[in-house]
C-alpha positions as CSV (number, residue, x, y, z in Angstrom):
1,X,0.0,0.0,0.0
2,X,2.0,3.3,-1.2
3,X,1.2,6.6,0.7
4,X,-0.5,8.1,-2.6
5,X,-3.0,5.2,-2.0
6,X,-3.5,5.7,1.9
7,X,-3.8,9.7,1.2
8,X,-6.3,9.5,-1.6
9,X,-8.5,6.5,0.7
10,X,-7.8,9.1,3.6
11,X,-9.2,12.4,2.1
12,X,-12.0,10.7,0.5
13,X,-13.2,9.6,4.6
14,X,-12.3,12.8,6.1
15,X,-14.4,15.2,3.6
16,X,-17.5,12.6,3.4
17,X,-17.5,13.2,7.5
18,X,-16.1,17.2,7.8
19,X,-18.9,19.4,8.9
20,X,-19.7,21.9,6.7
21,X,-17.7,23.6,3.7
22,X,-13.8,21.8,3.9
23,X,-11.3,21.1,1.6
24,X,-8.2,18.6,1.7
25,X,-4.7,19.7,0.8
26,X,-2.1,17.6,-0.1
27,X,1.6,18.3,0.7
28,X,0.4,21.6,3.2
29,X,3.2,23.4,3.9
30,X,4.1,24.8,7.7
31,X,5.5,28.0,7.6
32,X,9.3,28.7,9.7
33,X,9.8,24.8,9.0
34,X,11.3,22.5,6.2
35,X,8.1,20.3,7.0
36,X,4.7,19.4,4.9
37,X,1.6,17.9,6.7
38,X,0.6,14.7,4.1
39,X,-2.9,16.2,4.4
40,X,-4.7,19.1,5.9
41,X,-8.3,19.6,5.8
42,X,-9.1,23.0,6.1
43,X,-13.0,23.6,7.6
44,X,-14.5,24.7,10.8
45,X,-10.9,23.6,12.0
46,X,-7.5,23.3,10.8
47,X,-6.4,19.6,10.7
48,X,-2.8,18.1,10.3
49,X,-2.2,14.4,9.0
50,X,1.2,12.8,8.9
51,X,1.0,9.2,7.1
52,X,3.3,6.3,8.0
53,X,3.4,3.5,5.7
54,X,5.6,0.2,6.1
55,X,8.1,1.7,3.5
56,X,8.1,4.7,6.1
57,X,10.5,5.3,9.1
58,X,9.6,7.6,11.9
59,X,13.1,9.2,12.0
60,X,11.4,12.9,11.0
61,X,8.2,12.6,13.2
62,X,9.9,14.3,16.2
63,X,10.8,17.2,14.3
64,X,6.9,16.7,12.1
65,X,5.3,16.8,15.4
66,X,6.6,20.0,16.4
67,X,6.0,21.6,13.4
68,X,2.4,20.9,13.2
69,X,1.6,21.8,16.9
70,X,2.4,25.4,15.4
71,X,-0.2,25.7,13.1
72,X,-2.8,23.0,13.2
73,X,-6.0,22.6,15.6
74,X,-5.6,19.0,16.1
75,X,-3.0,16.6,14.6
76,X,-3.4,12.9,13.7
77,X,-1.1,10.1,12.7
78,X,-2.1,7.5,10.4
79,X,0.1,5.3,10.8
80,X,0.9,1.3,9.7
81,X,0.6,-1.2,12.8
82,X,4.3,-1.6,12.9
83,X,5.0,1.8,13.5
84,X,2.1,2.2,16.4
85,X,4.2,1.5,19.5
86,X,7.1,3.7,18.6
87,X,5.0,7.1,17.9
88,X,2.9,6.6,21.0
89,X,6.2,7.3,22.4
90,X,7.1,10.7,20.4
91,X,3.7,11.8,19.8
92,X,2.0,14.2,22.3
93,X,-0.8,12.9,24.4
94,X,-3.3,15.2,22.2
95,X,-2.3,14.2,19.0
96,X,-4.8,11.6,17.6
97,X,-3.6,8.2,16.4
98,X,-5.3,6.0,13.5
99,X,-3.8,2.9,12.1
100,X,-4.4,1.5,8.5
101,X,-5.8,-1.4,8.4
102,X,-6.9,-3.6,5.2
103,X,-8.7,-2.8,2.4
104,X,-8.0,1.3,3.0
105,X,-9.5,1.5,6.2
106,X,-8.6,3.3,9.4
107,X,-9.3,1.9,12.5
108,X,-9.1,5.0,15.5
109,X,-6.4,4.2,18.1
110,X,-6.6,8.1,19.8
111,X,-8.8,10.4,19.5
112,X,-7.1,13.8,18.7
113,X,-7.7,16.7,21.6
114,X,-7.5,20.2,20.6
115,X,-4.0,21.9,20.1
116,X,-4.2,24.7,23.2
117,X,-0.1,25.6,21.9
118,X,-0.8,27.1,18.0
119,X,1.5,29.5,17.4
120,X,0.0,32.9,16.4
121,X,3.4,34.3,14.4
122,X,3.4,31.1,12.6
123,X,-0.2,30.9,11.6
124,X,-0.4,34.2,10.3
125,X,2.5,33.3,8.1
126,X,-0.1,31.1,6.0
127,X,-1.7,34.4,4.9
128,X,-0.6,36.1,1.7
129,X,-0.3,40.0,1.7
130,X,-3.6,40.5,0.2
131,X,-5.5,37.9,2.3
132,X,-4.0,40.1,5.8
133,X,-4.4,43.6,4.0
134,X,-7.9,42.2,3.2
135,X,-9.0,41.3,6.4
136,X,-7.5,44.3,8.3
137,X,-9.5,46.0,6.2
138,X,-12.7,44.1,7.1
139,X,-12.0,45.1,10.6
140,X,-11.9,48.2,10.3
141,X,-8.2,48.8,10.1
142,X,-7.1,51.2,8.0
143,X,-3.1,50.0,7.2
144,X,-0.8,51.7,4.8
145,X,-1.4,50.3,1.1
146,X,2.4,50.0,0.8
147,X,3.2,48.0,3.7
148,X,4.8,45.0,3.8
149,X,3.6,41.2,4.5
150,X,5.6,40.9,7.5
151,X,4.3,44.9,9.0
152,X,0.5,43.5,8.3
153,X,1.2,40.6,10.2
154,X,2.2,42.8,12.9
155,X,-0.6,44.7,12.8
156,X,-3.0,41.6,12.5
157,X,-1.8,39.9,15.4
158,X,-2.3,43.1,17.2
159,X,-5.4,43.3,16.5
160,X,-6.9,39.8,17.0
161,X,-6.5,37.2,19.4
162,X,-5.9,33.8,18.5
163,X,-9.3,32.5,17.9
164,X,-9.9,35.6,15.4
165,X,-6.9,34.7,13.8
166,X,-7.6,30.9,13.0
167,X,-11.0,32.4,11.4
168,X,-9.1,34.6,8.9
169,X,-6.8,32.0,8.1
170,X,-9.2,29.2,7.3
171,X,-11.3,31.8,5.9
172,X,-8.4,32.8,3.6
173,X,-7.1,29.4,2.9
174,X,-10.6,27.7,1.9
175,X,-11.5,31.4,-0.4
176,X,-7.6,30.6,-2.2
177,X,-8.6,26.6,-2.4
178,X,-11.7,27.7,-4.3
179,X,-10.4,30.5,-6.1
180,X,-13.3,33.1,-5.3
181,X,-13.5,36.8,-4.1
182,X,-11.6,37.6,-1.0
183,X,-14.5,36.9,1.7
184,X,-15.6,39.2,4.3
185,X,-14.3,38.2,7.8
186,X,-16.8,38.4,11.0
């Protein structure tokens, strides 16, 4: 079973059950690291999948796992049996675990908990210029027309906390995915 296989099996489950409007992205990447989630689904809540084959090793998953507590709401393993015992040991307690079973199933090991550590300076990094200037504009904010990515982020985390800010970015991320208007923020 390759990983294009697992992911394709795996997408098609988690958009069939995803509440309301989500999307699936392949190869997401998370910014300030050299790492890609396998999947992400991007809906009500930003979620992180790492896949682990047989062919696989877990010798990145320390470094995976840390990465993906900086951005993602929850975060999930899917994993082959043989691999289960060793990433209970570096995963966190709140990441969820799932293990591939035959036929392209997924059998749930762990539940995934929410992510109470997302890092607001990385997350914002997800958002282009236009999707930030955009949505401090839809709150009222009146920034400079010249400035910079990196002096709207500044100016966005400024102005909303962390909950605010997961909004704009899965509002941002799932308006690019679909290629519409820039939508308005509330």
């Amino acid at each position: 079973m390759t990983e294009f296989e697992v992911r394709e099996s795996l997408r098609s489950v988690l958009l069939s059950s995803a509440p309301g409007i989500a999307e699936a992205v392949y190869e997401f990447w998370v910014p300030q690291s050299n790492e890609r989630a396998d999947v992400a689904v991007i809906g009500t809540r930003l979620d992180g999948f790492e896949i682990k084959t047989e062919r696989d090793t877990l010798k990145r998953l320390p470094r995976q796992a840390d990465a993906y507590g900086r951005v993602f709401d929850r975060c999930h393993a899917v994993l082959a049996y043989r691999h289960v015992d060793r990433a209970l040991e570096i995963l966190p307690p709140w990441w969820g675990v799932q293990v591939i079973g035959d036929g392209m199933s997924f059998s749930t090991l762990r539940r995934a908990k929410p992510n109470d550590a997302v890092d607001p300076e990385t997350l914002v990094r997800l958002l282009w210029r236009d999707d930030v200037y955009g949505a401090l504009c839809d709150l009222g904010e009146l920034p400079d027309p010249r400035a910079g990515r990196f002096r709207l982020w500044e100016m966005l985390l400024a102005v909303l906390d962390v909950e605010g800010l997961k909004r704009v970015v899965r509002d941002a991320l799932l308006v690019r995915r679909a290629g519409n208007v820039r939508a308005v923020v509330t």
